[in-house]
C-alpha positions as CSV (number, residue, x, y, z in Angstrom):
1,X,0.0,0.0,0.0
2,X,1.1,3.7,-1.3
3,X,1.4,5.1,2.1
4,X,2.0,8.6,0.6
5,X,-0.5,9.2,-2.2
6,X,0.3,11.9,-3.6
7,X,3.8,12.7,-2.4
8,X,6.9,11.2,-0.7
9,X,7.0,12.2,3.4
10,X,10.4,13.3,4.2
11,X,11.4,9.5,5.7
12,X,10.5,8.4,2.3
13,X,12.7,10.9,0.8
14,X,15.6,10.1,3.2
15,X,15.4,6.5,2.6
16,X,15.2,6.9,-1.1
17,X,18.6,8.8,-1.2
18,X,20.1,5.8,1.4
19,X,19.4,3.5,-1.3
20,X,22.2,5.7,-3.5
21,X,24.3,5.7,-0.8
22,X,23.8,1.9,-0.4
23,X,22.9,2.1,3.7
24,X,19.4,0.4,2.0
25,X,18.7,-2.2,-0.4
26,X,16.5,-1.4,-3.7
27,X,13.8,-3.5,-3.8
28,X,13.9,-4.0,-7.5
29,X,16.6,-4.1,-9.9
30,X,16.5,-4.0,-13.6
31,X,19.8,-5.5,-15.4
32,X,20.6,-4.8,-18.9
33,X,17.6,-3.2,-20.2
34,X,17.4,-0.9,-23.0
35,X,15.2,2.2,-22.4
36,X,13.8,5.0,-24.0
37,X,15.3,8.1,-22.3
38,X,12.5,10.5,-23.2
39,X,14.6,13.9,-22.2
40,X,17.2,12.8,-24.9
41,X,15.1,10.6,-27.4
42,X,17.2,8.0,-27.2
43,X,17.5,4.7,-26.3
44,X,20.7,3.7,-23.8
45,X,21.0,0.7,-22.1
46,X,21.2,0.8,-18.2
47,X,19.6,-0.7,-14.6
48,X,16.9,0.4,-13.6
49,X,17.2,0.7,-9.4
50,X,13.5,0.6,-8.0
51,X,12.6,1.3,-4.1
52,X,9.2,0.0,-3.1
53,X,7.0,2.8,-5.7
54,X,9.9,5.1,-6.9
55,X,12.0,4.6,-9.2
56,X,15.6,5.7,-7.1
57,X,18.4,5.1,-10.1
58,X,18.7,4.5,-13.8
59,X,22.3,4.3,-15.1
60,X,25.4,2.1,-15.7
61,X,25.8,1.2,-12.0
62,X,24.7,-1.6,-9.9
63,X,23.9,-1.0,-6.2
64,X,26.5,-2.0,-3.4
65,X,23.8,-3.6,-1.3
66,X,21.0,-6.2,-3.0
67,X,19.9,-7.6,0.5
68,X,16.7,-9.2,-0.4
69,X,16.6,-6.7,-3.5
70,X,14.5,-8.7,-6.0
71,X,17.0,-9.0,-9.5
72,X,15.4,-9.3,-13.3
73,X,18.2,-9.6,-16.4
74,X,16.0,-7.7,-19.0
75,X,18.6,-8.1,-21.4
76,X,17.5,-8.3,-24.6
77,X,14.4,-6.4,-23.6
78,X,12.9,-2.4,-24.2
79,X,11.9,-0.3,-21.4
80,X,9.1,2.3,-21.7
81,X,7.1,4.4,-19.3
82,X,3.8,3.3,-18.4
83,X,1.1,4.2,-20.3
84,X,-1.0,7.7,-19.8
85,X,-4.9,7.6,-20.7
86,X,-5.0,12.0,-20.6
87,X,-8.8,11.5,-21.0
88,X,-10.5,8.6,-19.4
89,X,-14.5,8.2,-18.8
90,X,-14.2,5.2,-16.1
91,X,-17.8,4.6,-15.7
92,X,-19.1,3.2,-19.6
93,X,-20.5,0.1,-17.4
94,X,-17.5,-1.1,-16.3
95,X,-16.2,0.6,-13.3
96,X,-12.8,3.1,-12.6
97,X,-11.1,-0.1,-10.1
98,X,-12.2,-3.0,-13.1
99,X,-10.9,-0.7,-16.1
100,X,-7.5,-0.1,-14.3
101,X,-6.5,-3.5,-13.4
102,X,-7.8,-4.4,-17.1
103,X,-6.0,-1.7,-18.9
104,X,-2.6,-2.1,-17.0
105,X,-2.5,-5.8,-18.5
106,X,-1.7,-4.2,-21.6
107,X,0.8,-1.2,-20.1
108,X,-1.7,1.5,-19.4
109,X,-0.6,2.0,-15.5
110,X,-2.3,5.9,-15.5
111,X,-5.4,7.2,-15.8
112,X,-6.7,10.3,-15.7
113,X,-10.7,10.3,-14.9
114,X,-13.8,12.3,-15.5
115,X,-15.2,13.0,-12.2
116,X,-19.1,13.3,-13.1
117,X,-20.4,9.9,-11.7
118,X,-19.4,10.7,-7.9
119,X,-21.2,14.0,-8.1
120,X,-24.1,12.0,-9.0
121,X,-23.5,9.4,-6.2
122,X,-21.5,10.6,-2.9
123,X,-21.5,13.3,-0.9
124,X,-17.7,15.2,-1.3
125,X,-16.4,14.0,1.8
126,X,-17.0,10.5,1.0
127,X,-15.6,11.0,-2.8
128,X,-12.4,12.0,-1.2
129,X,-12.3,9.5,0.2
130,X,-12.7,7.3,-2.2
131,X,-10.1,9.3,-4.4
132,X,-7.5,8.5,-1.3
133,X,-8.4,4.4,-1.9
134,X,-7.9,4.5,-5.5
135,X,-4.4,5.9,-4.7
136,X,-3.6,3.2,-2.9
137,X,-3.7,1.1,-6.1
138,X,-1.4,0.0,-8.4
139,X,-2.3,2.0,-11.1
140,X,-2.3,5.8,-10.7
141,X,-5.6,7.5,-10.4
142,X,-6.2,11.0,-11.3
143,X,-9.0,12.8,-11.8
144,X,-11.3,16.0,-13.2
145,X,-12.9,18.8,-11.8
146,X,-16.0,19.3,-13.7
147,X,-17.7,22.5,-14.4
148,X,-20.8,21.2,-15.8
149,X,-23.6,18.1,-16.3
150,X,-23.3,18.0,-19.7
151,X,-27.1,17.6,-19.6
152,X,-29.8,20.2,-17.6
153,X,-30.6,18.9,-14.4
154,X,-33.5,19.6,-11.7
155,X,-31.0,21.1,-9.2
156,X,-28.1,21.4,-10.9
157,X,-26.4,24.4,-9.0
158,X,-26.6,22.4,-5.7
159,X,-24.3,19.5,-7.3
160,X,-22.5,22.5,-9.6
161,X,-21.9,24.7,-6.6
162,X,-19.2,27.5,-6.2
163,X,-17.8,25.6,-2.9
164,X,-18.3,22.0,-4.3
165,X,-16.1,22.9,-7.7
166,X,-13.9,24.9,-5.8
167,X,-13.1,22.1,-3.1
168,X,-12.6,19.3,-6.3
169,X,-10.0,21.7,-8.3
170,X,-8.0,22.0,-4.7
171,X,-7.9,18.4,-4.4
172,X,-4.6,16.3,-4.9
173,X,-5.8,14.1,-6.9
174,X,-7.4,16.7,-9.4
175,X,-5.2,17.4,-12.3
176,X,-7.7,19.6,-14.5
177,X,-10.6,21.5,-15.0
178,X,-13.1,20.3,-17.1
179,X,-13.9,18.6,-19.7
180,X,-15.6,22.5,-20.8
181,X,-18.4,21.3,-22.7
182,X,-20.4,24.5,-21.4
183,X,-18.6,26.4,-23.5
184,X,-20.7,28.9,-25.1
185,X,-22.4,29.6,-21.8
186,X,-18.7,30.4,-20.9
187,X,-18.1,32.8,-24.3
188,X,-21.9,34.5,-23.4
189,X,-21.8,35.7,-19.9
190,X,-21.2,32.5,-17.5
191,X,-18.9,34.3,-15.2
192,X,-19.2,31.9,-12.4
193,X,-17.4,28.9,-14.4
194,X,-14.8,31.5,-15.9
195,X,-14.0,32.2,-12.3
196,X,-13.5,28.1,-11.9
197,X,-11.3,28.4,-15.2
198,X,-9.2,31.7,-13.6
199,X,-8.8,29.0,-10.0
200,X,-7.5,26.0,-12.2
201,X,-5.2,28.0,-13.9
202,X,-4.3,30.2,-10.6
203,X,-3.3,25.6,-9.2
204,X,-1.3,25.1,-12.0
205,X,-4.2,22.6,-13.4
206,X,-4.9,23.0,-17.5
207,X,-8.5,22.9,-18.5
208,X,-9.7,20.8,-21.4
209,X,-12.0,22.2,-23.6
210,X,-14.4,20.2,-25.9
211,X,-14.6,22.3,-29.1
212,X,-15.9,19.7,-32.0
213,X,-15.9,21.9,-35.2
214,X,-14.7,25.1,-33.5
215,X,-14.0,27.8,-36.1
216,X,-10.3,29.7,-35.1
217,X,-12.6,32.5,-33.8
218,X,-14.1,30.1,-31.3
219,X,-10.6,28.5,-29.8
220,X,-8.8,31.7,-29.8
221,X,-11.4,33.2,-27.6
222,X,-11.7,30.4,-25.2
223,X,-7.7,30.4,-25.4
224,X,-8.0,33.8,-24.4
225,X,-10.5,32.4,-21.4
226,X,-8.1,29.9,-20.3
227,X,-8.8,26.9,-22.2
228,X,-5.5,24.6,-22.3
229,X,-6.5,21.6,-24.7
230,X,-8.6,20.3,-27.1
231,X,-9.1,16.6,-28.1
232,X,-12.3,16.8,-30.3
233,X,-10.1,17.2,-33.6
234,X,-11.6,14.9,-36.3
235,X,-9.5,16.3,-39.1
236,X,-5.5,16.7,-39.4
237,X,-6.5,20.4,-39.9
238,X,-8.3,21.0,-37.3
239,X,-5.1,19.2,-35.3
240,X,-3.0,21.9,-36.7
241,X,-5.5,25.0,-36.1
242,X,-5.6,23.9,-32.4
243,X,-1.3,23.5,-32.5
244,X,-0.9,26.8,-34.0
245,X,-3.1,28.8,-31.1
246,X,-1.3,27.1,-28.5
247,X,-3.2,24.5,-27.4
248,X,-2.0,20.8,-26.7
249,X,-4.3,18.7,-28.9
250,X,-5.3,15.4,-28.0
251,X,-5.8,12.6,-31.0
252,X,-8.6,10.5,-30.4
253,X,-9.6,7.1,-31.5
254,X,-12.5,5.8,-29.4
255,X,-15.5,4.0,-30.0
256,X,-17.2,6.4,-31.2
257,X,-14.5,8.1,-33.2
258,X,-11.6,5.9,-34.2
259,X,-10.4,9.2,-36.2
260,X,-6.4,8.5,-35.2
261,X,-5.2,6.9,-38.4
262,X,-6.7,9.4,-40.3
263,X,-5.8,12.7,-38.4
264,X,-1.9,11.1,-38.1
265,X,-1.9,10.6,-41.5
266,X,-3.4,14.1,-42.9
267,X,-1.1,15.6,-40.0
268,X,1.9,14.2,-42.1
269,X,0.5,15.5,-45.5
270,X,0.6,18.7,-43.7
271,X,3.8,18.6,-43.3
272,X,3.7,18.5,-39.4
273,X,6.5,16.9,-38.3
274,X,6.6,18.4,-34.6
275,X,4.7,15.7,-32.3
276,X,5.7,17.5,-28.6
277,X,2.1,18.8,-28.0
278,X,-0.1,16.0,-29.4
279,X,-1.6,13.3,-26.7
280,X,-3.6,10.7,-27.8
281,X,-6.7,9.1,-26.0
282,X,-9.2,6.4,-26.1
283,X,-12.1,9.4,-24.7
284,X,-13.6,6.7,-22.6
285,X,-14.5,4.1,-25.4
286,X,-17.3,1.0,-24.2
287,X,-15.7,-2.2,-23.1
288,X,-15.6,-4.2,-25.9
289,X,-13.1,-1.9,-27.7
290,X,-11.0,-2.2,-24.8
291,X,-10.7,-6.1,-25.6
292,X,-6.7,-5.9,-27.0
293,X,-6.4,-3.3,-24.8
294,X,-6.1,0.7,-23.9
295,X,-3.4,3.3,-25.1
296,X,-1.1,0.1,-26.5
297,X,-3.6,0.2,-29.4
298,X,-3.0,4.1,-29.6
299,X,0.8,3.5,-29.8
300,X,0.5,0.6,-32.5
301,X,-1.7,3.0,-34.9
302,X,1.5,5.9,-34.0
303,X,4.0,3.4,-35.6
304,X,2.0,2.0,-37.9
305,X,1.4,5.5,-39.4
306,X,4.7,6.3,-39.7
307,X,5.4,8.4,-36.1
308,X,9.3,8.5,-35.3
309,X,8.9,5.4,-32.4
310,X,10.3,8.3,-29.9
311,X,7.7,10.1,-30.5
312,X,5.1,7.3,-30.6
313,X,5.3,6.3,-26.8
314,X,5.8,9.8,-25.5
315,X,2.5,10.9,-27.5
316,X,1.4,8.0,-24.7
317,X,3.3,8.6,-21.5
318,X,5.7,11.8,-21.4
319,X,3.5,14.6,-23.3
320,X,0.4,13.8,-21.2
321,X,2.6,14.3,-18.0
322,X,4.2,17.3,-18.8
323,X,0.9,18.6,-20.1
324,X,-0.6,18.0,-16.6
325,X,2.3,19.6,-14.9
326,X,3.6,16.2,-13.6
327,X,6.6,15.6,-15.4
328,X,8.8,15.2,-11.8
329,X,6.3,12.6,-11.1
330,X,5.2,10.6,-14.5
331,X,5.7,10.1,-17.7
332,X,9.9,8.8,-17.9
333,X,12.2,6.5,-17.0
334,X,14.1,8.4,-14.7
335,X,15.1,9.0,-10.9
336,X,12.7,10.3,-9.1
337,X,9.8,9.0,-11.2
338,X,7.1,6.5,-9.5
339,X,8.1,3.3,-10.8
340,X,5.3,2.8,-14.1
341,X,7.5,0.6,-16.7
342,X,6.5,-1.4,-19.5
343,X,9.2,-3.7,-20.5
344,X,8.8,-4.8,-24.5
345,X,10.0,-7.6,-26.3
346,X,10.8,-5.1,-29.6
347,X,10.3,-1.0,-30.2
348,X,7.9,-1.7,-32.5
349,X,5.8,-4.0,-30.4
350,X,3.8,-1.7,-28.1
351,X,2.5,-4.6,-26.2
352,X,4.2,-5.1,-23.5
353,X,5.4,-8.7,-22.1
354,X,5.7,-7.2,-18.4
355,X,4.3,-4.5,-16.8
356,X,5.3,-2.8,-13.6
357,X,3.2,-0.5,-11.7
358,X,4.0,1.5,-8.8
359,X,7.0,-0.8,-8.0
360,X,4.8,-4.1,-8.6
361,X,5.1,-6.5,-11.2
362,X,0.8,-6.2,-12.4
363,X,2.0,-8.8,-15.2
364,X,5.2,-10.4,-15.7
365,X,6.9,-12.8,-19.2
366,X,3.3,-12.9,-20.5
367,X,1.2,-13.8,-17.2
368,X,-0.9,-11.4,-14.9
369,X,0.1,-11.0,-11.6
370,X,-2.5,-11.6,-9.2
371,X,-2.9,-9.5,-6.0
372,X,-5.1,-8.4,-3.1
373,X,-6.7,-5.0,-4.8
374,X,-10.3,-4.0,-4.1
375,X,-12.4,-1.1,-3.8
376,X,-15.2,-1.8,-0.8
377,X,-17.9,-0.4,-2.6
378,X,-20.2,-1.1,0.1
379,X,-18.2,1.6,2.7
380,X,-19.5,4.0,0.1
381,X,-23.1,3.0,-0.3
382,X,-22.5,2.1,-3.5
383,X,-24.4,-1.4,-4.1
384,X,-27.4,-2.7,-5.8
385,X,-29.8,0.3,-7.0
386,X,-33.3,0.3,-4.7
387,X,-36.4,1.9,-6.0
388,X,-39.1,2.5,-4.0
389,X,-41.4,3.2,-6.5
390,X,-43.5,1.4,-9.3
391,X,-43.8,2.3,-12.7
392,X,-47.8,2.8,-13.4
393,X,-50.1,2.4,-16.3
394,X,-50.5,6.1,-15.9
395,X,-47.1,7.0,-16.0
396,X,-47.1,5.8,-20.4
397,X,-48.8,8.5,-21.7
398,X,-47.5,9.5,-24.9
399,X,-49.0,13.0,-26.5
400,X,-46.5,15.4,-27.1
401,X,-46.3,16.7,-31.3
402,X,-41.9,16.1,-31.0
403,X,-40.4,13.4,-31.3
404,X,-36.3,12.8,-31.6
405,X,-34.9,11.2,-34.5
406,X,-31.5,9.7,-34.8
407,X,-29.6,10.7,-37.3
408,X,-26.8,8.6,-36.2
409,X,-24.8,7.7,-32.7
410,X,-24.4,11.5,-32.1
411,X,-26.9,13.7,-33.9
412,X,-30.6,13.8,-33.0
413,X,-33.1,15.6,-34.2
414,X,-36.7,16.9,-34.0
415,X,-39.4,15.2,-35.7
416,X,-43.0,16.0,-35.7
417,X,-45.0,13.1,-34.9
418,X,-47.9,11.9,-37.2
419,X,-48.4,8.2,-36.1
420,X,-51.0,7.9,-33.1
421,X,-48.6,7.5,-29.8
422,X,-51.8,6.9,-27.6
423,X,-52.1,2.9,-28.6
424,X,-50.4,0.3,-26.5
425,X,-48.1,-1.0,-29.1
426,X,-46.0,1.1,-32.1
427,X,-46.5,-1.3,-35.4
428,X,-43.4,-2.7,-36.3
429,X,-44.2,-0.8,-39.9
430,X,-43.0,1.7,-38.1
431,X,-40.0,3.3,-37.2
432,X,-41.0,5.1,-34.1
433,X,-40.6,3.7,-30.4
434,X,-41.8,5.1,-27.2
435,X,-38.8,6.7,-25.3
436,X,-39.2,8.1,-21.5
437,X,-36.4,9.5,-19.3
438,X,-37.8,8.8,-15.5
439,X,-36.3,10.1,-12.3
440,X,-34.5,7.7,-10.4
441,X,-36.6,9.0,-7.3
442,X,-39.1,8.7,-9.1
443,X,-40.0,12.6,-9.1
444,X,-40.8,13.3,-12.8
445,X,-41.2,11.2,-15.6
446,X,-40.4,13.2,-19.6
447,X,-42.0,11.1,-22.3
448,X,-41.8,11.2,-26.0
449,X,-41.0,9.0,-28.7
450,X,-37.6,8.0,-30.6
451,X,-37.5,7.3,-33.9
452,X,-35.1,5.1,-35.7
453,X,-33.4,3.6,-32.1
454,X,-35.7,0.0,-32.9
455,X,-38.5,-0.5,-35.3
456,X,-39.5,-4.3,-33.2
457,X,-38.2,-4.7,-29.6
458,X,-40.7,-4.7,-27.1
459,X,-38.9,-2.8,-24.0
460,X,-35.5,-2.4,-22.6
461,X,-35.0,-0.3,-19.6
462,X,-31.9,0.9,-18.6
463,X,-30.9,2.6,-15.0
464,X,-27.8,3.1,-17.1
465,X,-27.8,6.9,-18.3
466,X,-25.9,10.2,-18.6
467,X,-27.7,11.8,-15.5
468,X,-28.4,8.3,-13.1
469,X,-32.1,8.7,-14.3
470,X,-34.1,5.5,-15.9
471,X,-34.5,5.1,-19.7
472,X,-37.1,3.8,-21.4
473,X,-37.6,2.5,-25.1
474,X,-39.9,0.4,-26.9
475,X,-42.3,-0.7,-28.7
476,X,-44.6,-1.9,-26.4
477,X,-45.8,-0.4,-22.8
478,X,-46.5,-4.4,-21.2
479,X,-43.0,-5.0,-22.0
480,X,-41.8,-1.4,-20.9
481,X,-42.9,-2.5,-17.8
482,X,-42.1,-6.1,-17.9
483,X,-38.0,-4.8,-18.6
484,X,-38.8,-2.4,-15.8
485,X,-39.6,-4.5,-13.2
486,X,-36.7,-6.7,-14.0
487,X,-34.3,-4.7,-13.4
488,X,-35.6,-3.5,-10.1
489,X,-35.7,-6.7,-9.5
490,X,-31.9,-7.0,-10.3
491,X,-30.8,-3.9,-8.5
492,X,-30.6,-1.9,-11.6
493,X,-29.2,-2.8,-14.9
494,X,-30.3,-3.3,-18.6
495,X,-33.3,-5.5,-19.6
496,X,-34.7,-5.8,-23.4
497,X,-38.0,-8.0,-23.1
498,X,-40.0,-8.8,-26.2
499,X,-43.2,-10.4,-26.3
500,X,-43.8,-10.7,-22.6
501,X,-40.2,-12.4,-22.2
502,X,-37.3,-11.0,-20.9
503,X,-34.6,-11.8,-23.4
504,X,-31.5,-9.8,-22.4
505,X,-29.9,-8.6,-18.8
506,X,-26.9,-6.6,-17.4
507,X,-26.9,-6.5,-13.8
508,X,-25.1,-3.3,-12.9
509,X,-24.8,-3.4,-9.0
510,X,-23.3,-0.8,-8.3
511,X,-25.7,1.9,-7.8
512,X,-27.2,1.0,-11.3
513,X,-24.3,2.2,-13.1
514,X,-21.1,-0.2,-13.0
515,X,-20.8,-3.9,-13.8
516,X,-18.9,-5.9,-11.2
517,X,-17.5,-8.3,-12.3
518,X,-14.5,-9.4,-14.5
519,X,-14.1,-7.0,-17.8
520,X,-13.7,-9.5,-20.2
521,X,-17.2,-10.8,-19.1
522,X,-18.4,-7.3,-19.6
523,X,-17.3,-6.8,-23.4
524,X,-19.6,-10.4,-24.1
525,X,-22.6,-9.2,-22.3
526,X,-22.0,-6.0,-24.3
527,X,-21.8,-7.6,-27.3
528,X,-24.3,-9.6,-26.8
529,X,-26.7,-6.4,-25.9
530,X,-25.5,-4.7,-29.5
531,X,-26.4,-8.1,-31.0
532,X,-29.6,-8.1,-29.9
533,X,-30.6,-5.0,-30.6
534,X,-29.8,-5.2,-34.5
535,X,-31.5,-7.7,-34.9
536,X,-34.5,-5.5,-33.3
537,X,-33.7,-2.7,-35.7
538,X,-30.9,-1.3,-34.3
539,X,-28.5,0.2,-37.2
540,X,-25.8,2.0,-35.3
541,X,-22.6,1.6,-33.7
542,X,-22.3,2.2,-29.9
543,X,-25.8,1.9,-28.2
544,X,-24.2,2.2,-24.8
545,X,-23.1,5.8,-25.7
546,X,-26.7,6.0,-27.4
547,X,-27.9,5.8,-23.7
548,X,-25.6,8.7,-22.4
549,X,-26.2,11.0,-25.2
550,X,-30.0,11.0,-25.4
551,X,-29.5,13.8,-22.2
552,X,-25.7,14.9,-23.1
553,X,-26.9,19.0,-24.1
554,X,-23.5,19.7,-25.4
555,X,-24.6,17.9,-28.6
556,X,-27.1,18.9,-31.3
557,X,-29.9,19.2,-31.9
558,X,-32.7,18.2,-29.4
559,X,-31.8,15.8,-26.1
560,X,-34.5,14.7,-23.3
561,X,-33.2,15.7,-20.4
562,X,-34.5,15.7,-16.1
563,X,-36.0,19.3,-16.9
564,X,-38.1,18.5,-20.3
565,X,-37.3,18.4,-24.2
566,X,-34.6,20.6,-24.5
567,X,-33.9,22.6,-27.5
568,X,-30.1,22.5,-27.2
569,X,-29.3,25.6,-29.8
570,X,-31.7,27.7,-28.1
571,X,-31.5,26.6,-25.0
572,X,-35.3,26.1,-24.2
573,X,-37.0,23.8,-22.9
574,X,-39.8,22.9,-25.1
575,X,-41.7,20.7,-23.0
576,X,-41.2,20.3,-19.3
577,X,-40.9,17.1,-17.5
578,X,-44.2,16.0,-15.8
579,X,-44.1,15.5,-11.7
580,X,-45.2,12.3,-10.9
């Protein structure tokens, strides 16, 4: 256990330096390995002295005293830093403790995570806490300070409020403001989250904007506000417009957008041959692309596209932690770094065959290392979701004139309804399917229809969703209450049930939200779900991150959200959610 967190007590320190002066014993050695020396771009072989989480030396000697110091001949091997995920979303079913032990099989051994779900779920004291227990993992856990829901909320400036924000940007474990989807509130006249900005920037914390399509009068003036980065690039242009006003630019490829071979290669046609400011990031992608792995994948795509190897794994490790002004702490293979190394069979191979984290071997020649790392969800009142309320006949009326109509995983828009929404069941001739958002306290209920999610499924019911509130969609109101039931039943999850079956379930224990159990069984539930669905009339790519964005306000055109139908351009609600 990390008994410092987020820095070394001055006993620490002293000890560290003993191990130089060989009074103590390194507790790992390194022989003969060949690493990538980021500060020089070179590789050099050396040892690699490591004392319990830190690494204490990395050079051509060996220590005096190797009393019980555990010894590894890496000879013939490559040495990396860990892995850097700049923008992780730890909470797309599976949960933050289950994606890092996942991820660092594959080298990713930091992560640095939206925020959003535990000002959902837990009061701030008890968050901190929790932030202090993920520290004393393996894998380093870092975190946002979010300035907004990404979605309109009932309430929202209690869980958005000057103290709350202020108290998560001062936090250790905080490394940035943001993600600053609120943007044009921000460019209008929002002066309270400018103020956040001016604090992030006043803690030496960047903020990371989300500026999909900006125009360069847009990111110069949020620049001007205080805006540090910018991963929503989808073009190799819009890479370079974001490098040329100063910003570091993050290169995505994520579920939703697996834009990084394309941007690296239009980049190149550019003629950029400068890679210091770019990251790149998965942007919190659904389990099953996870299945061979995290920011490994990111690295092979880097090489494969031509990116000098250097510069490949310090677009993964080195440029993230000097972005987050934490290059003393991450990001090399050097003294005085915590002790994240991936050791590689070749350069070109970004997989690594051993993995340290934090000083302890998390997978070693090809095996994982098993070891006693839990979270106790349960201290945290984090466990199977409880409703104590029923879903009622009443409760499925359907009358509004607007519907929303996919355009595709991102884009919905408005359509006016002219099929009868009153009957019991939608024909399958058409495309339309009922759609409710309903409070998880069961408060308010918004109801409408969606129109080209499904045109047969029956129900499915999710307690999955952007803002912790219930989703409904289907066909069918018997088996919209069937699938609801279900997963009350289950402590919240998602259930499709067709023709008075249930046919599909996720449990999510942990408050409705988070799988619990072993990732790999996550990505086959979840591909079974997708399954499923197509062959209900689903024609899209991600339906997890359907669920999120049918509230997520930052994206056009029209979203259902806890307050009502919300025109997102205009900002107006155009019909208000109905109190139960």
């Amino acid at each position: 256990m990390n008994e410092h967190r987020y820095r070394w007590r001055n006993k620490q320190l002293r000890e560290h330096v003993s191990v130089i002066d060989g009074l103590l014993a390194p507790t790992l050695l390194l022989k003969n390995v060949v690493y990538l020396n980021v500060f020089l771009k070179k590789w050099i072989k050396a040892n690699i002295w490591v004392y319990q989480d830190r690494i204490v030396y990395v050079g051509d000697r060996l220590p005096k005293n190797t009393n019980g110091t555990e010894i590894t001949d890496c000879d013939g091997k490559y040495a990396v830093p860990g892995y850097i995920e700049p923008h992780a979303h730890p909470f797309q079913l599976y949960n933050p403790h289950q994606l890092s032990e996942y991820v660092a099989q594959t080298g990713t051994t930091t992560l640095m995570n939206d925020n959003l779900i535990w000002l959902y779920l837990l009061e701030i004291k008890k968050a901190f806490t929790l932030l202090d227990d993920f520290m004393d993992l393996p894998v380093s856990m870092y975190w946002w300070a979010r300035f907004d829901s990404q979605s309109s909320l009932q309430g929202e400036l209690s869980v958005f409020s000057n103290a709350q924000v202020i108290s998560w940007l001062e936090h250790e474990a905080v490394v940035q403001g943001g993600e600053l989807t609120s943007w044009p509130q921000v460019l209008e006249d929002d002066d309270r989250i400018l103020y956040w900005m001016q604090e992030s920037k006043r803690l030496g914390k960047p903020i990371e904007g989300h500026f999909p399509g900006a125009s360069e009068h847009t990111l110069i003036k949020m620049k001007l506000l205080g805006a540090s980065a910018d991963h929503e690039s989808m073009t190799g242009q819009e890479v370079l417009d974001r490098l040329q006003a100063g910003y570091q630019a993050g290169l995505r490829y994520s579920s939703i957008r697996p834009d990084l071979p394309k941007i690296l290669e239009e980049i190149q046609q550019l003629g950029l041959d400068q890679y210091d400011q770019l990251t790149m990031t998965t942007d919190g992608s659904t389990s099953s692309f996870y299945e061979k792995g995290m920011m490994n994948q990111c690295v092979r795509i880097a090489l494969e596209q031509g990116v000098p190897v250097e510069d490949a794994y310090m677009m993964a490790s080195y440029n993230a932690a000097r972005h987050f002004n934490m290059r003393d702490r991450l990001g090399s293979i050097a003294p005085g770094q915590v002790a994240h190394i991936n050791l590689l069979e070749a350069k070109d191979n970004p997989d690594p065959v051993s993995v340290i984290a934090k000083g302890q071997w998390m997978k070693r020649n090809g095996s994982q290392v098993s070891r006693d790392r839990t979270i106790d969800w349960k201290e945290y009142g984090i466990g199977p979701l409880e409703l104590d309320w029923e879903l009622e006949d009443g409760d499925l009326q359907f009358s509004i004139p607007i519907g929303l109509e996919m355009i595709n995983d991102v884009i919905i828009k408005p359509v006016a309804l002219t099929l009868d929404v009153t009957v019991d069941e939608i024909e399958e001739k058409y495309d339309e399917a009922f759609l409710m958002l309903a409070s998880r306290k069961g408060e308010w209920r918004v109801n409408t229809v969606i129109k080209g999610f499904t045109n047969k499924l029956g129900g499915m019911v999710s307690s999955y969703s952007n803002t912790g509130d219930i989703v409904l969609i289907g066909k069918n109101k018997q088996d919209l209450m069937l699938a609801f039931r279900r997963m009350k039943e289950i402590g919240g999850g998602i259930v499709l049930a067709h023709q008075g079956e249930i046919i599909y379930e996720m449990p999510l224990p942990l408050a409705g939200m988070m799988f619990a159990g072993k990732m790999e069984d996550l990505i086959e539930k979840e591909r079974e779900l997708k399954s499923i669905l197509k062959a209900f009339g689903y024609r899209y790519e991600d339906p997890v991150y359907n669920l999120l964005f049918l509230s997520s306000t930052h994206l056009p055109f029209i979203r259902i959200t806890p307050k009502g139908i919300i025109d997102v351009k205009k900002k107006e609600v155009l019909f208000p959610a109905i109190m139960r």
